[in-house]
BARO-78907 format. One record per residue (C-alpha): z, y, x; residue in one letter. Coordinates in nm, 3 decimals. Layout:
// residues N
<fiti w="Z" v="Y" u="X" aa="A"/>
...
This chain:
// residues 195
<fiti w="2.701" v="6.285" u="-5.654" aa="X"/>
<fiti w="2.508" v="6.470" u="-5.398" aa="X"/>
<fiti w="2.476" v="6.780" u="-5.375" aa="X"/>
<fiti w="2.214" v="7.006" u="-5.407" aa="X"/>
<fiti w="2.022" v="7.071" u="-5.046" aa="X"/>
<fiti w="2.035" v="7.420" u="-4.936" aa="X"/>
<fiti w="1.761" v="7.568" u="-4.760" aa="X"/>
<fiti w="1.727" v="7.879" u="-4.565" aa="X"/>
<fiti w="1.314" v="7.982" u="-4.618" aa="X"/>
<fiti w="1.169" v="8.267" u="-4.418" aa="X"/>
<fiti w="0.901" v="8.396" u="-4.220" aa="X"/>
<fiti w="0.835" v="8.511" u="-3.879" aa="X"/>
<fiti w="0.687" v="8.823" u="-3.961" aa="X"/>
<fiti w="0.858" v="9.177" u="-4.037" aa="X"/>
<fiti w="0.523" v="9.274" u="-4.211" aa="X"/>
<fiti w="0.622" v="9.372" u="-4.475" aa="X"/>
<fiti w="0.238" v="9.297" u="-4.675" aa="X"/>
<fiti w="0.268" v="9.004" u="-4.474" aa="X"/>
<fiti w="0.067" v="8.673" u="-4.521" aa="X"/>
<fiti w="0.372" v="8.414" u="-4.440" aa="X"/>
<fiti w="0.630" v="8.602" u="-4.617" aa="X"/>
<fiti w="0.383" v="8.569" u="-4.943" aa="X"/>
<fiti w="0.330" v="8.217" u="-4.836" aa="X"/>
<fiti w="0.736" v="8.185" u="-4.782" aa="X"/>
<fiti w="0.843" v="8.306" u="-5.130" aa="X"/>
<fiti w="0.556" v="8.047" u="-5.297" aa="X"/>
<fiti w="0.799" v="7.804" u="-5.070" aa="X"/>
<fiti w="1.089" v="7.913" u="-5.186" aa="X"/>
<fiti w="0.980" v="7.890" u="-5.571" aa="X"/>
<fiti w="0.867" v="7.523" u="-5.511" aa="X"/>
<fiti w="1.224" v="7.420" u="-5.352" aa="X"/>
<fiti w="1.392" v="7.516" u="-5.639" aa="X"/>
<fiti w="1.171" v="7.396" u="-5.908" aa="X"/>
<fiti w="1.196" v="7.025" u="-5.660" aa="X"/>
<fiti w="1.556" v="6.988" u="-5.653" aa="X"/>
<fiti w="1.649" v="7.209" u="-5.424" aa="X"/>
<fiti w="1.857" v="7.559" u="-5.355" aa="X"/>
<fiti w="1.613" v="7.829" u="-5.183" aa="X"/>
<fiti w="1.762" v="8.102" u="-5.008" aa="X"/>
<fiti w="1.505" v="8.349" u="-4.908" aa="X"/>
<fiti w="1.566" v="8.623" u="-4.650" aa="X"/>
<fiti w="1.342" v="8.837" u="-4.465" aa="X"/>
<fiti w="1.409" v="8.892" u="-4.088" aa="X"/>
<fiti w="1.356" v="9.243" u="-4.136" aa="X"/>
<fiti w="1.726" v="9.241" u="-4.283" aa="X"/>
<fiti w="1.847" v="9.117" u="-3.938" aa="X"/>
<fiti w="1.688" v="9.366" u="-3.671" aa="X"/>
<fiti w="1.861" v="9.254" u="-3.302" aa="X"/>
<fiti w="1.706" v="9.409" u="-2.960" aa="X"/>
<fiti w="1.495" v="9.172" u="-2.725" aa="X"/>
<fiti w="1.698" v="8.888" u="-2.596" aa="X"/>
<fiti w="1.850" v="8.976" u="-2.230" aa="X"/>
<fiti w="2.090" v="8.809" u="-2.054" aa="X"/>
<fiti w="2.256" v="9.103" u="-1.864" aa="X"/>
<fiti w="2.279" v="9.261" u="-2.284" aa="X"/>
<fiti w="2.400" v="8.944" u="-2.350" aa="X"/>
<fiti w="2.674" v="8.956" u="-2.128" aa="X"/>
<fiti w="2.805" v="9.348" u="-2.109" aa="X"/>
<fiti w="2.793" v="9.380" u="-2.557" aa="X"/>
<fiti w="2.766" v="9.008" u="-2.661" aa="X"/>
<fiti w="2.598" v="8.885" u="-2.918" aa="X"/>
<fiti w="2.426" v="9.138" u="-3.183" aa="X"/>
<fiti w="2.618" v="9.176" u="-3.499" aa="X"/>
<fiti w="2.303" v="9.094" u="-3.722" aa="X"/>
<fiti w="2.266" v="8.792" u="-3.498" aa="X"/>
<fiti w="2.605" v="8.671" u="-3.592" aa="X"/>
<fiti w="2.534" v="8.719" u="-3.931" aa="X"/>
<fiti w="2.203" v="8.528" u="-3.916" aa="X"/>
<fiti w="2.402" v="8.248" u="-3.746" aa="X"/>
<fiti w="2.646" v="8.169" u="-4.012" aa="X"/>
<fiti w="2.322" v="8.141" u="-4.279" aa="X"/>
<fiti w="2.174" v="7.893" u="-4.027" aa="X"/>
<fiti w="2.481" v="7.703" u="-4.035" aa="X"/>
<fiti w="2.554" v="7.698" u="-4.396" aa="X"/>
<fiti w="2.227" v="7.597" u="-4.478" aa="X"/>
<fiti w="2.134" v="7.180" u="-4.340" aa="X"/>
<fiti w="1.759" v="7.276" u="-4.437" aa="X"/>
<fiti w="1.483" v="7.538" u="-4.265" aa="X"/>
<fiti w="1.189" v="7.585" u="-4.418" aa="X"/>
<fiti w="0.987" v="7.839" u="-4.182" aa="X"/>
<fiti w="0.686" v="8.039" u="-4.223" aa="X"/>
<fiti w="0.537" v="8.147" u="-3.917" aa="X"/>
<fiti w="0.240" v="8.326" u="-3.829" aa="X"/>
<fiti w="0.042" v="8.275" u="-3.486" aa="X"/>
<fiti w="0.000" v="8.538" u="-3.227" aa="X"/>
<fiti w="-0.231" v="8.426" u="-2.915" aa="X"/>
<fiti w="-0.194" v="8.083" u="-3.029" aa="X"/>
<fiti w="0.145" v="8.048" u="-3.057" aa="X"/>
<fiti w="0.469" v="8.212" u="-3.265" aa="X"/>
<fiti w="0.546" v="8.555" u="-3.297" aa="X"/>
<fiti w="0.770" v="8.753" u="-3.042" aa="X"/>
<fiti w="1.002" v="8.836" u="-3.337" aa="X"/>
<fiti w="1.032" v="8.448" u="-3.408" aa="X"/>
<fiti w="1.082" v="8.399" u="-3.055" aa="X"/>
<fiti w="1.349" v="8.670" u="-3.031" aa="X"/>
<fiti w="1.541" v="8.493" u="-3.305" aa="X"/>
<fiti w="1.592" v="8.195" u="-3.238" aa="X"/>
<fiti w="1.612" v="8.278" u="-2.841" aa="X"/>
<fiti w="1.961" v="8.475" u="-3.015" aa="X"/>
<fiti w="2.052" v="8.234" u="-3.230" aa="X"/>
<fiti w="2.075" v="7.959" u="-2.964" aa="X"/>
<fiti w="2.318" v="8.134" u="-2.756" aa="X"/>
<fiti w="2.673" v="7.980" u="-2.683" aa="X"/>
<fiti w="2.900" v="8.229" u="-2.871" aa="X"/>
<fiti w="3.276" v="8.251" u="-2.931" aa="X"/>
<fiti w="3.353" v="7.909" u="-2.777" aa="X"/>
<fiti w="3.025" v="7.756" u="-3.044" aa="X"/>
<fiti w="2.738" v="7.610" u="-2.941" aa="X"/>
<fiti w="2.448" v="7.769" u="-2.964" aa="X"/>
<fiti w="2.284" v="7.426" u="-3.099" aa="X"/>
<fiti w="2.555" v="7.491" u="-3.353" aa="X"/>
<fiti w="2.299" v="7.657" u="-3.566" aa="X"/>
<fiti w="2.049" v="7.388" u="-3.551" aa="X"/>
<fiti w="2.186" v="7.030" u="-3.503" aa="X"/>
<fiti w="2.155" v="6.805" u="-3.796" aa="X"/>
<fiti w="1.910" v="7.040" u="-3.936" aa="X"/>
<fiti w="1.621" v="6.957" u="-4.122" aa="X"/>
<fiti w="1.289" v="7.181" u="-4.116" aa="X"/>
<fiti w="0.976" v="7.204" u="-4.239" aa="X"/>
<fiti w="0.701" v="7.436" u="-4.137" aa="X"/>
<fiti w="0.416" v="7.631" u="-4.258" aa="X"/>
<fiti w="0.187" v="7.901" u="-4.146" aa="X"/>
<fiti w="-0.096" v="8.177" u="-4.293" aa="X"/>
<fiti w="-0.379" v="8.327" u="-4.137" aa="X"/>
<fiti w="-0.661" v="8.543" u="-4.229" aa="X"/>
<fiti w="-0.824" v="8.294" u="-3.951" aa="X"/>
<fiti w="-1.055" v="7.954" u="-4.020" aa="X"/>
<fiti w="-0.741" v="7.756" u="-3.876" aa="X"/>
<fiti w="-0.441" v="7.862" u="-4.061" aa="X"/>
<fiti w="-0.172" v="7.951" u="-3.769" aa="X"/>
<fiti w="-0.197" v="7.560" u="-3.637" aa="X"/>
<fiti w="-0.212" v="7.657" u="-3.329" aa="X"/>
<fiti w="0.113" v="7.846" u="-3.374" aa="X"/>
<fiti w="0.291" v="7.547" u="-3.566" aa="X"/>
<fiti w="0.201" v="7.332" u="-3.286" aa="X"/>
<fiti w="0.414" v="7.592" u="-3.047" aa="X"/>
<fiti w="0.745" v="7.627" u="-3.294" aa="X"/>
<fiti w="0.769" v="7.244" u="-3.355" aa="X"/>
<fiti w="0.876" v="7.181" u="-3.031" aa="X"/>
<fiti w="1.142" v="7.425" u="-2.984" aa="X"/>
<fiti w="1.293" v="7.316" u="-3.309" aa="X"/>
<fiti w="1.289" v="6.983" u="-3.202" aa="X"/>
<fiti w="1.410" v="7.063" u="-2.836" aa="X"/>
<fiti w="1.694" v="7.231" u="-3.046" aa="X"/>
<fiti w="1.767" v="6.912" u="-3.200" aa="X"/>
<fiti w="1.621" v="6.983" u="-3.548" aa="X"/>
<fiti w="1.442" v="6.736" u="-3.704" aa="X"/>
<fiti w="1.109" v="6.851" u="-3.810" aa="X"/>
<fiti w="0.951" v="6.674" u="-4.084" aa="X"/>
<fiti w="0.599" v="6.553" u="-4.026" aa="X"/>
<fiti w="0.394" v="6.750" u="-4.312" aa="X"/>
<fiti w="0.300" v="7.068" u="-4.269" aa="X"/>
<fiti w="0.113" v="7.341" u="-4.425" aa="X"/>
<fiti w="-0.173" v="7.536" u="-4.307" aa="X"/>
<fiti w="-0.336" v="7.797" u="-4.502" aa="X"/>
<fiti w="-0.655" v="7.934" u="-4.316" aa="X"/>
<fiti w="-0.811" v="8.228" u="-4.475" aa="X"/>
<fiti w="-0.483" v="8.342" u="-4.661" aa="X"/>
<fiti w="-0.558" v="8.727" u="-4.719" aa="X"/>
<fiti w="-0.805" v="8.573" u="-5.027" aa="X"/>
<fiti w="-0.558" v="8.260" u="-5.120" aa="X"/>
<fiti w="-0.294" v="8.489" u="-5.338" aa="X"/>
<fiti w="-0.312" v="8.638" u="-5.679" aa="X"/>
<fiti w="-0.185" v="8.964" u="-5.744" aa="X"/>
<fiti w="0.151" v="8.829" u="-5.876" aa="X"/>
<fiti w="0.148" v="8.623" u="-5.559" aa="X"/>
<fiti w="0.056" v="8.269" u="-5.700" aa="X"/>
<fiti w="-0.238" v="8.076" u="-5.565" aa="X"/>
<fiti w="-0.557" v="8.126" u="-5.643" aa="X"/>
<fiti w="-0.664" v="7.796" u="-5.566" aa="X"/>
<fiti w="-0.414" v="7.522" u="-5.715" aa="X"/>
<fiti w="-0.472" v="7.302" u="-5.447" aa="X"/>
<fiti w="-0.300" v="7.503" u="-5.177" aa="X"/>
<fiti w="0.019" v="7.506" u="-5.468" aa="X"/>
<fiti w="-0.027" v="7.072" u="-5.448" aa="X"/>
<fiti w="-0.030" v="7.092" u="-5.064" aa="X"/>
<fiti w="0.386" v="7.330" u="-5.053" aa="X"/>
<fiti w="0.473" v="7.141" u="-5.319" aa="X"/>
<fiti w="0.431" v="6.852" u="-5.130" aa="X"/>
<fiti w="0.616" v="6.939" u="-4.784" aa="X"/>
<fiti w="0.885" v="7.135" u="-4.987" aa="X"/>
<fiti w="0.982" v="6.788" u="-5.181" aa="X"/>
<fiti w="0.945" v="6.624" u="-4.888" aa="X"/>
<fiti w="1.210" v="6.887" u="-4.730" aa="X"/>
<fiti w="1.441" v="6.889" u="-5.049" aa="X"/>
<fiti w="1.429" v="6.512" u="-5.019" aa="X"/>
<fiti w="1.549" v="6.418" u="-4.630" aa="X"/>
<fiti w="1.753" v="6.730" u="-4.635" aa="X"/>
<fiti w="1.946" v="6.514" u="-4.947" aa="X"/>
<fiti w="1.943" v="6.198" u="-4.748" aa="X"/>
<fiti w="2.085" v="6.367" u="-4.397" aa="X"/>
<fiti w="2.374" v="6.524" u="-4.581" aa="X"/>
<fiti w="2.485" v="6.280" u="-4.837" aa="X"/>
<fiti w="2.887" v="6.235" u="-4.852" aa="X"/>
<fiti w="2.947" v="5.950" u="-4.609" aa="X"/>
């Protein structure tokens, strides 16, 4: 029997009235509705300075870094929400994952990433729906060795999508994560069966 996927869902934004993280927790709602076991966080919960090599070396890695780490590795699915700043991700995106991909304690720092499966999405009060910014993560993932399922979701004009409980105005945006979360759920189930 395989088991259920597990996927780590949050945004790149500390916001905390943020469009991606209401666009994350729509995500994370879909996943487990489709098969799959959401595990939402919110960066905010994991504050580490600016990545620096000379911090790096003198104190190490940050403890909340560490701590993100071993979610990253538990889970074999992403499913990230980022916003776009000056057409690409967000500093405190950046900062992350710059952290997380650090050689640590005799691990790689691809540890957290290889065999991974992502999927990404992105909100803006903007015509274009943080593409631009998608277009800038996907290849670090991928450069990390994650494999980064085609579909994506855009949601342009997001400060009028959401509903004051945080659903979708529009049901078609709902049709559009569904579809890229059970896409997710799906080769996340197929990368990690049993062998």
């Amino acid at each position: 029997m395989t088991p259920t996927p597990r996927i780590l869902v949050f945004a790149g934004s500390a916001r905390e009235a943020s469009l991606n993280k209401k666009l994350a927790r729509v995500a994370a709602k879909v996943i487990g509705e489709n098969g799959g076991e959401a595990t939402l966080i919110d960066l905010r919960d994991f504050p580490m300075p600016i990545y620096e090599g000379d911090l790096e070396a003198r104190e190490g890695m940050p403890p909340m870094a560490r701590k993100l780490r071993e979610l990253f590795v538990a889970h074999p699915g992403l499913l990230i929400v980022s916003p776009e700043n000056n057409g690409s991700i967000p500093s405190l995106l950046k900062n992350t994952i710059d952290w997380l991909s650090r050689d640590t304690d005799g691990r790689s720092g691809l540890e957290p990433f290889r065999g991974k499966v992502a999927a990404i999405m992105g909100a803006s009060p903007g015509a274009f729906g943080a593409i631009s910014g998608l277009s800038s993560l996907r290849p670090i993932l991928s450069r990390l060795t994650v494999l980064v399922i085609p579909d994506q979701v855009t949601l342009p004009k997001a400060d009028q999508a959401f509903k004051e409980d945080g659903s979708f105005v529009d049901e078609r945006h709902l049709k559009s994560v569904t579809a890229v979360a059970k896409r997710l759920v799906e080769v996340t189930a197929r990368m990690n069966q049993p062998s």
